[in-house]
VMD Tcl script that builds the backbone (N, CA, C; Angstrom):
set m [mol new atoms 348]
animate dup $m
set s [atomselect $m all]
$s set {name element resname resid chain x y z} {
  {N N UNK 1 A 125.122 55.068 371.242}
  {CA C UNK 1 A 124.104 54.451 370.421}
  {C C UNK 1 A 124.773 53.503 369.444}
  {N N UNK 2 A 124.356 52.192 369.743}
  {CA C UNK 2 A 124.958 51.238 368.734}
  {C C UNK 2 A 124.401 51.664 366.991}
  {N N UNK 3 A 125.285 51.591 366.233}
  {CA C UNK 3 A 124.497 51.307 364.587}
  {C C UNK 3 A 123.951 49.730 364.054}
  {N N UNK 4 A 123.009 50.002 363.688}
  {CA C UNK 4 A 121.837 48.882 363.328}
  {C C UNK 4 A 122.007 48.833 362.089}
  {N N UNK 5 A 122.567 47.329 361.476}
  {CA C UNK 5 A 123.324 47.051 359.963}
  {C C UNK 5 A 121.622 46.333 359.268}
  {N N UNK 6 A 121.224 46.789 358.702}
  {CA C UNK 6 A 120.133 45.588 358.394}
  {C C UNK 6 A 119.905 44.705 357.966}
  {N N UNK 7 A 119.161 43.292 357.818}
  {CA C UNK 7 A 119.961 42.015 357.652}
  {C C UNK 7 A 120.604 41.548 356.611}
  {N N UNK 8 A 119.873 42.100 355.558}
  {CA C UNK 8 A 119.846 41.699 353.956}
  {C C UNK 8 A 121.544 42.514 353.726}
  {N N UNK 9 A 121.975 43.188 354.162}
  {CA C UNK 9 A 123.387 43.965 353.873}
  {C C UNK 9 A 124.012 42.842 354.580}
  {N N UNK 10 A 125.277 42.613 353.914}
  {CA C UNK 10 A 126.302 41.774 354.453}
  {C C UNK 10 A 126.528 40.300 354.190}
  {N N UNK 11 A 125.236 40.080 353.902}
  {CA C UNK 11 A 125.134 38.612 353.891}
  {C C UNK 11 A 124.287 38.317 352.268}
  {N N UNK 12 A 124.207 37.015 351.568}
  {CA C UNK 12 A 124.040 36.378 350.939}
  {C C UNK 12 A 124.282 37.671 349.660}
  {N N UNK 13 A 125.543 38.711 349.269}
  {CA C UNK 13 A 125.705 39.506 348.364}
  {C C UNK 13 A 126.311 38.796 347.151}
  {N N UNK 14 A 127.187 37.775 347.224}
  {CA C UNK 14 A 127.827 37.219 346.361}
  {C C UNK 14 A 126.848 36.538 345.512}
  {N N UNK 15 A 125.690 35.634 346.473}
  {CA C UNK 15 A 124.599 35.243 345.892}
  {C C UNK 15 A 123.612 35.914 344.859}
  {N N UNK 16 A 123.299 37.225 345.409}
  {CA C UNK 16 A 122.825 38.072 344.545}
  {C C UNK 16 A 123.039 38.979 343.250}
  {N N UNK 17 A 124.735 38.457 343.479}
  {CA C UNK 17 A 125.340 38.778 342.403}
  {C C UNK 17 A 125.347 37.580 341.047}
  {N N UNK 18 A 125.227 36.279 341.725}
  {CA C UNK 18 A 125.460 35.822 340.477}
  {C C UNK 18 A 123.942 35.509 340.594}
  {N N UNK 19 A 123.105 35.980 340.960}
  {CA C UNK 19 A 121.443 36.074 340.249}
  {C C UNK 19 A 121.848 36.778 339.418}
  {N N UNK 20 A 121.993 38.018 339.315}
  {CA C UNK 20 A 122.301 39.208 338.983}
  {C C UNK 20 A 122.745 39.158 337.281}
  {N N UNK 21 A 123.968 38.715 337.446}
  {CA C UNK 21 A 125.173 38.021 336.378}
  {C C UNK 21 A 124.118 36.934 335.567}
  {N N UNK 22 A 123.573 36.134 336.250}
  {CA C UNK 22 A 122.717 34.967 335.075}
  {C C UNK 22 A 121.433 35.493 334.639}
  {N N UNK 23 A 121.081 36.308 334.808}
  {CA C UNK 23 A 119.841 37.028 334.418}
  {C C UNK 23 A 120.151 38.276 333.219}
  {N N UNK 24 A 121.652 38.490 333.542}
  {CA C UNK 24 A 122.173 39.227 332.612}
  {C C UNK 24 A 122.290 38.427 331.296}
  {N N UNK 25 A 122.905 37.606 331.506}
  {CA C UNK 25 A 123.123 36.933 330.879}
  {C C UNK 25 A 122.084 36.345 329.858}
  {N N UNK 26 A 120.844 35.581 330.347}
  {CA C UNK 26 A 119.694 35.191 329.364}
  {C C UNK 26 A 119.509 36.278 328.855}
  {N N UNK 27 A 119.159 37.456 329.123}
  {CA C UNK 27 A 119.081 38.463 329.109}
  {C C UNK 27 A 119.983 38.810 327.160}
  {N N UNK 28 A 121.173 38.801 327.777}
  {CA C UNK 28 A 121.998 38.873 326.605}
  {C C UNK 28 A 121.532 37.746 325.487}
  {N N UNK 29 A 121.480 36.516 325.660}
  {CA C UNK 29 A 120.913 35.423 324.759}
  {C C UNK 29 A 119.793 35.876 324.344}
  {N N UNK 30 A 118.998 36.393 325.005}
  {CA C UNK 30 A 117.832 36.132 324.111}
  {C C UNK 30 A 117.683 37.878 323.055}
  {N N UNK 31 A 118.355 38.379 323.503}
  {CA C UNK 31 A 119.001 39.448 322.712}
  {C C UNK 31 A 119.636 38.711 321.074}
  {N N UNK 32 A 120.334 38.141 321.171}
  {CA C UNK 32 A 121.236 38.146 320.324}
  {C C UNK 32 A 120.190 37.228 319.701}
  {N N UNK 33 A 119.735 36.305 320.076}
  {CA C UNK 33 A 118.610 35.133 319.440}
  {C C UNK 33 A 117.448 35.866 318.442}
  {N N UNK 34 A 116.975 37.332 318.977}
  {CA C UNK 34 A 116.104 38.195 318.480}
  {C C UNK 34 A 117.276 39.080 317.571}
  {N N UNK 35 A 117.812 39.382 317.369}
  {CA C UNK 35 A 118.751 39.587 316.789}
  {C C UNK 35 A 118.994 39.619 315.229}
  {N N UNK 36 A 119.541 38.179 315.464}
  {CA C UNK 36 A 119.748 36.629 314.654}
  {C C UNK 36 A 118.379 36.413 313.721}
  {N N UNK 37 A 116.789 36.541 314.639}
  {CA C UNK 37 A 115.647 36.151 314.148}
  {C C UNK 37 A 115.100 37.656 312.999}
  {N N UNK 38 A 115.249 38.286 313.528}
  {CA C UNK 38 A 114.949 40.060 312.447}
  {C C UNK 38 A 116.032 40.006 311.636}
  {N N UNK 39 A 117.148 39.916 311.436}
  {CA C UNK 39 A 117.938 39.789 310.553}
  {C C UNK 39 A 117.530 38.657 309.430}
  {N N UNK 40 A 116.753 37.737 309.701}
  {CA C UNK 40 A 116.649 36.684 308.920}
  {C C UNK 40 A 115.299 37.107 307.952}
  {N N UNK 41 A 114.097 38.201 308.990}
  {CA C UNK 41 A 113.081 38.395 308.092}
  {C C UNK 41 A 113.155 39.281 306.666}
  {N N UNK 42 A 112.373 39.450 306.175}
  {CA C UNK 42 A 111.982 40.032 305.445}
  {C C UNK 42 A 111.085 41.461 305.831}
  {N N UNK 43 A 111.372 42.258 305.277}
  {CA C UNK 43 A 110.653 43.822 305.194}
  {C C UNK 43 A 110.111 44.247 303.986}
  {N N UNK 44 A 109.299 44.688 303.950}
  {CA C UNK 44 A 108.437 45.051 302.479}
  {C C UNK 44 A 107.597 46.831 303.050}
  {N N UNK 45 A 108.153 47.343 301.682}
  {CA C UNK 45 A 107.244 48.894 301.496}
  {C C UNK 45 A 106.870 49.095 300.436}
  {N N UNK 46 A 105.796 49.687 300.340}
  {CA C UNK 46 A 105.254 50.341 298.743}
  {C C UNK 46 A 105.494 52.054 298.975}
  {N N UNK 47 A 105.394 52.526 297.548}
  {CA C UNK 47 A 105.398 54.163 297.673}
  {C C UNK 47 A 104.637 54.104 296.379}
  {N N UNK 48 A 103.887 55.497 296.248}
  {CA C UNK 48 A 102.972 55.810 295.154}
  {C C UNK 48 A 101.622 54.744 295.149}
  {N N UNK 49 A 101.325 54.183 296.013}
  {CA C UNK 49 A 100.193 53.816 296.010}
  {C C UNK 49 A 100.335 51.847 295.147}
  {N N UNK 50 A 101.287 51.283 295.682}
  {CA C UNK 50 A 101.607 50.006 294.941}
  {C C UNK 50 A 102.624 50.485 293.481}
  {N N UNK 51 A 103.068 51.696 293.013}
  {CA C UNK 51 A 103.626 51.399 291.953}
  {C C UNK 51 A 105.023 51.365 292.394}
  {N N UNK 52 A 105.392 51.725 293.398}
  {CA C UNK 52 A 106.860 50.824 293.459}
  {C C UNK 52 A 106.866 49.951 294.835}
  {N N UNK 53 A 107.974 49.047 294.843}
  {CA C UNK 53 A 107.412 48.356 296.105}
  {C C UNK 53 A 108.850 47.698 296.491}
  {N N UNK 54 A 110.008 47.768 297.675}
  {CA C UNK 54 A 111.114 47.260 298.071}
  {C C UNK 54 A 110.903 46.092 299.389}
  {N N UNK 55 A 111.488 44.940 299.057}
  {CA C UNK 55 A 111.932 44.466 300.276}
  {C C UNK 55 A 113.300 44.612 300.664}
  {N N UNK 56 A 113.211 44.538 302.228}
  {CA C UNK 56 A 114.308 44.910 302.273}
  {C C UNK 56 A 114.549 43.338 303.508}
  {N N UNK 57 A 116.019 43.536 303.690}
  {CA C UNK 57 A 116.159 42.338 304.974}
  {C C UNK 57 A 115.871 42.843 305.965}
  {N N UNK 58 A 116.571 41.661 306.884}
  {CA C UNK 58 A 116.515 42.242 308.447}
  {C C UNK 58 A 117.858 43.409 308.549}
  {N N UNK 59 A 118.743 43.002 307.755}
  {CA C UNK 59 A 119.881 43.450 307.538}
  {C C UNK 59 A 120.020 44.353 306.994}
  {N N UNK 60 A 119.102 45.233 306.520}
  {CA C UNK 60 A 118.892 46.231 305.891}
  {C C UNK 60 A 119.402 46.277 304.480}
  {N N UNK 61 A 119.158 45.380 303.750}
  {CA C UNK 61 A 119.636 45.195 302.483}
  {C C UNK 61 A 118.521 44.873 301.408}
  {N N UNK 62 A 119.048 45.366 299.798}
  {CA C UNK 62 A 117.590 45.149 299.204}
  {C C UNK 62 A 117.280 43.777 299.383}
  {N N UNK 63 A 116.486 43.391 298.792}
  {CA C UNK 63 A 116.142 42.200 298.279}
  {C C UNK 63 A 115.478 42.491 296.896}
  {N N UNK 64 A 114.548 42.952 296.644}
  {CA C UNK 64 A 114.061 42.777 295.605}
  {C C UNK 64 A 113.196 44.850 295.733}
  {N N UNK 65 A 113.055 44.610 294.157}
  {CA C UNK 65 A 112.628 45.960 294.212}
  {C C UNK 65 A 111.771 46.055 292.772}
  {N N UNK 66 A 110.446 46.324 292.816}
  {CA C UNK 66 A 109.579 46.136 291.973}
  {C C UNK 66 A 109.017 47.425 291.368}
  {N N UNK 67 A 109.155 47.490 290.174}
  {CA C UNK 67 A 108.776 49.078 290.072}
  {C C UNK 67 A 107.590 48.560 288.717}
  {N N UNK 68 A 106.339 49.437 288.486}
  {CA C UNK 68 A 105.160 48.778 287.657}
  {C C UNK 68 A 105.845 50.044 286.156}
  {N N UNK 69 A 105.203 49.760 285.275}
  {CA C UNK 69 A 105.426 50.207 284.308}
  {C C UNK 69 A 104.903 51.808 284.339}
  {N N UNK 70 A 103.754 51.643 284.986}
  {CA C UNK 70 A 103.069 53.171 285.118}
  {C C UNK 70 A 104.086 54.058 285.374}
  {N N UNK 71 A 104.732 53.310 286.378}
  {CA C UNK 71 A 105.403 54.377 287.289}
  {C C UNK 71 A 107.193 55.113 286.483}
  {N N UNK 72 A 106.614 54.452 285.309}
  {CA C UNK 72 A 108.218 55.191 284.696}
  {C C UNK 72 A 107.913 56.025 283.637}
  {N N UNK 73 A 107.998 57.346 283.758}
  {CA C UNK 73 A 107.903 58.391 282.937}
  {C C UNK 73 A 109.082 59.114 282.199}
  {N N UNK 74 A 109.968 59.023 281.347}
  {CA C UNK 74 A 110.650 59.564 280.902}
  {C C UNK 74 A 111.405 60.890 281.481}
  {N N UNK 75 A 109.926 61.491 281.488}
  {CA C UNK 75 A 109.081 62.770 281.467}
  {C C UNK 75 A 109.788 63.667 282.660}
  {N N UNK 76 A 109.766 62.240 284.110}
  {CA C UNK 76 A 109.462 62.958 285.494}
  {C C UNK 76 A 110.046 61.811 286.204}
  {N N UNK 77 A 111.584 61.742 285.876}
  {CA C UNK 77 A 112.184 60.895 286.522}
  {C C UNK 77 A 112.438 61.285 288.049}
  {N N UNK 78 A 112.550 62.069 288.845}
  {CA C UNK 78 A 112.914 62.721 289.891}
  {C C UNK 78 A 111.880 61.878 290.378}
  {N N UNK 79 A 110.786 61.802 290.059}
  {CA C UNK 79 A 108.648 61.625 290.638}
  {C C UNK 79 A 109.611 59.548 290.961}
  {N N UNK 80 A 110.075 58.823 290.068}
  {CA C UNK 80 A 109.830 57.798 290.197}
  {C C UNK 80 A 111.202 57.426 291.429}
  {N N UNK 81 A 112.405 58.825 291.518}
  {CA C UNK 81 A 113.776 58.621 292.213}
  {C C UNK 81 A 112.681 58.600 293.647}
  {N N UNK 82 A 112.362 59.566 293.716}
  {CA C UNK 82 A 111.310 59.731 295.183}
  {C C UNK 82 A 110.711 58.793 295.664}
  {N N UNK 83 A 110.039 58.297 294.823}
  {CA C UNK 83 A 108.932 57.043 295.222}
  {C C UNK 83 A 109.983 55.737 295.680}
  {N N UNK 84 A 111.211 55.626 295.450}
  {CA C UNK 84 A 112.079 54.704 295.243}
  {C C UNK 84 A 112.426 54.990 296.916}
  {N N UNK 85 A 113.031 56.144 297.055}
  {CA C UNK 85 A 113.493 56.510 298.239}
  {C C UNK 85 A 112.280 56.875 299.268}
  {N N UNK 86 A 111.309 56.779 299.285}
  {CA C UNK 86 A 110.314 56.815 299.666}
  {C C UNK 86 A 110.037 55.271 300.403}
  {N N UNK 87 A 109.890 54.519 299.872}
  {CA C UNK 87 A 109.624 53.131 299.644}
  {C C UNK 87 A 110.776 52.356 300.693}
  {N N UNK 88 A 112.070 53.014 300.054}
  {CA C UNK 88 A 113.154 52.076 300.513}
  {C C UNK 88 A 113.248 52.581 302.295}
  {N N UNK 89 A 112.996 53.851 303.051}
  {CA C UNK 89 A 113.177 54.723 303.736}
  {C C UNK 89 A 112.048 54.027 304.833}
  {N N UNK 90 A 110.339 53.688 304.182}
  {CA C UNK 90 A 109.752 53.000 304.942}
  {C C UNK 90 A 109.982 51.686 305.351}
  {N N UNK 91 A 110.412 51.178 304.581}
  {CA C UNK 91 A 110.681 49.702 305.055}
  {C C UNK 91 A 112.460 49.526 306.074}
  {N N UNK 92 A 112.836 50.719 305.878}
  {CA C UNK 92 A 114.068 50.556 306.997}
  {C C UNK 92 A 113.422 50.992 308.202}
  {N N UNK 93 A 112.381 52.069 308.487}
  {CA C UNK 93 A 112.000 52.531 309.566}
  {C C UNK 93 A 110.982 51.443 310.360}
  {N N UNK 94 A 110.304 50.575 309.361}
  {CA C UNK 94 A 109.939 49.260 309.651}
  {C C UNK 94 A 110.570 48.219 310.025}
  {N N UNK 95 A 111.681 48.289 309.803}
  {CA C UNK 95 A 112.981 47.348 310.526}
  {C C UNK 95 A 113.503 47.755 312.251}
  {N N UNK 96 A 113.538 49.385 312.085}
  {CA C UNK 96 A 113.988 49.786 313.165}
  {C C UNK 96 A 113.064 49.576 314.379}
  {N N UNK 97 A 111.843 50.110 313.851}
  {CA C UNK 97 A 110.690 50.411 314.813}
  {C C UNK 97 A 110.119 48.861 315.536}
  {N N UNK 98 A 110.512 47.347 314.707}
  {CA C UNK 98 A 110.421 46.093 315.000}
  {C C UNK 98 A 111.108 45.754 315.790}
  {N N UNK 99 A 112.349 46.206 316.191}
  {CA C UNK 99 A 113.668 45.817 316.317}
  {C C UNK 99 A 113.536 46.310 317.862}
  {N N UNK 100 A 113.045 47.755 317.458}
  {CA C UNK 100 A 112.789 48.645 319.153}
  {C C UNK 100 A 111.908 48.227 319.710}
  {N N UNK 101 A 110.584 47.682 319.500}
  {CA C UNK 101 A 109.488 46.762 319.711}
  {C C UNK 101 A 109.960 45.719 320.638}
  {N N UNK 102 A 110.199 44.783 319.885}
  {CA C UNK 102 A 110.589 43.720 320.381}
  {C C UNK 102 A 111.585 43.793 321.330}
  {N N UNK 103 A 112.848 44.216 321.107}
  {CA C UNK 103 A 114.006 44.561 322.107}
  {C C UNK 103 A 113.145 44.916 323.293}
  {N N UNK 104 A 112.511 46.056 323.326}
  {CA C UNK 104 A 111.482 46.386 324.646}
  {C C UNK 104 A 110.868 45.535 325.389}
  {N N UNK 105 A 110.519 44.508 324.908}
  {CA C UNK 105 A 110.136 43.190 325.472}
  {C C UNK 105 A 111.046 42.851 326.203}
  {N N UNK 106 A 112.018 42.499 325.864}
  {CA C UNK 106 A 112.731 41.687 326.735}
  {C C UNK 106 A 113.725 42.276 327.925}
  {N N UNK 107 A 114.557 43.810 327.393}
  {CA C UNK 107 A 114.570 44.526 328.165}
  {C C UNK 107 A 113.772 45.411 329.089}
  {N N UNK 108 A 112.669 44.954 328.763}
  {CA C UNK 108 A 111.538 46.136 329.798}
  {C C UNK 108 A 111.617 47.213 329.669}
  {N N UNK 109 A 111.875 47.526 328.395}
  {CA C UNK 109 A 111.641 49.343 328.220}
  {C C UNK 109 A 113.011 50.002 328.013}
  {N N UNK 110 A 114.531 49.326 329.262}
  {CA C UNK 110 A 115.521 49.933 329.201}
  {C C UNK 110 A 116.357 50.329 328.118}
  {N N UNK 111 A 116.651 51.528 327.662}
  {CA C UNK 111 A 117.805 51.563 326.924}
  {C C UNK 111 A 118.884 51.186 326.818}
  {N N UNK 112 A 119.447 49.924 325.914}
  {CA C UNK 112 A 120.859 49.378 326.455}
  {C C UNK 112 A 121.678 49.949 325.390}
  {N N UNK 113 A 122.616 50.901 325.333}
  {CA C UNK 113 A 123.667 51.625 324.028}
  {C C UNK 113 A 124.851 50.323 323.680}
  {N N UNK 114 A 124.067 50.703 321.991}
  {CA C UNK 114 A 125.375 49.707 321.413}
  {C C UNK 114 A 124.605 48.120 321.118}
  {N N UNK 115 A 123.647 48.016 321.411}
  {CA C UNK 115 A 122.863 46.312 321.639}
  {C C UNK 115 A 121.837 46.661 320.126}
  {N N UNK 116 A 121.426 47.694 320.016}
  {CA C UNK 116 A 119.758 47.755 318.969}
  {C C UNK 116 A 120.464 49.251 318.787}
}
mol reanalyze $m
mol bondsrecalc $m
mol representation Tube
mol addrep $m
């Protein structure tokens, strides 16, 4: 009994490789382009109901951090440390959760380790 190679094996593989390779590739660009673009935005959280309020970057860095007068009590400083870390904690998970969003787009769902 002869063995039956089927057609697509053997032939045009090199070809399919550099499909393969350039698709990786945009692939990678438009990675790094989205990247580049969330790093550049801006992130914003409130805690306590508007009395404190952080932006943060794409970069995960403050920017600005607004705290109202209400919200400072002598009294019950721990109440205003919370709201701070509260605040700052949402707007990073708002960075991440954008970041995984979008990345999903372009990878189609896949997990790539080390990229996001």
């Amino acid at each position: 009994m002869k063995a039956r190679i089927p057609r697509n094996i053997g032939g045009g593989g090199a070809q399919n490789m550099n499909q393969m390779i350039k698709q990786a590739q945009k692939m990678q660009d438009q990675i790094t382009e989205l990247q580049e673009d969330i790093e550049a935005r801006e992130f914003s959280a409130t805690a306590g109901g508007g009395a404190v309020e952080v932006v943060l970057t794409g970069k995960k860095t403050i920017k600005t951090l607004n705290i109202k007068p209400e919200a400072v009590d002598p009294e019950d400083v721990e109440m205003l440390q919370d709201l701070i870390i509260s605040a700052i904690n949402e707007a990073v998970n708002n960075i991440e959760a954008t970041t995984e969003n979008e990345m999903g787009k372009i990878t189609g769902g896949v997990s790539l380790p080390g990229l996001f």
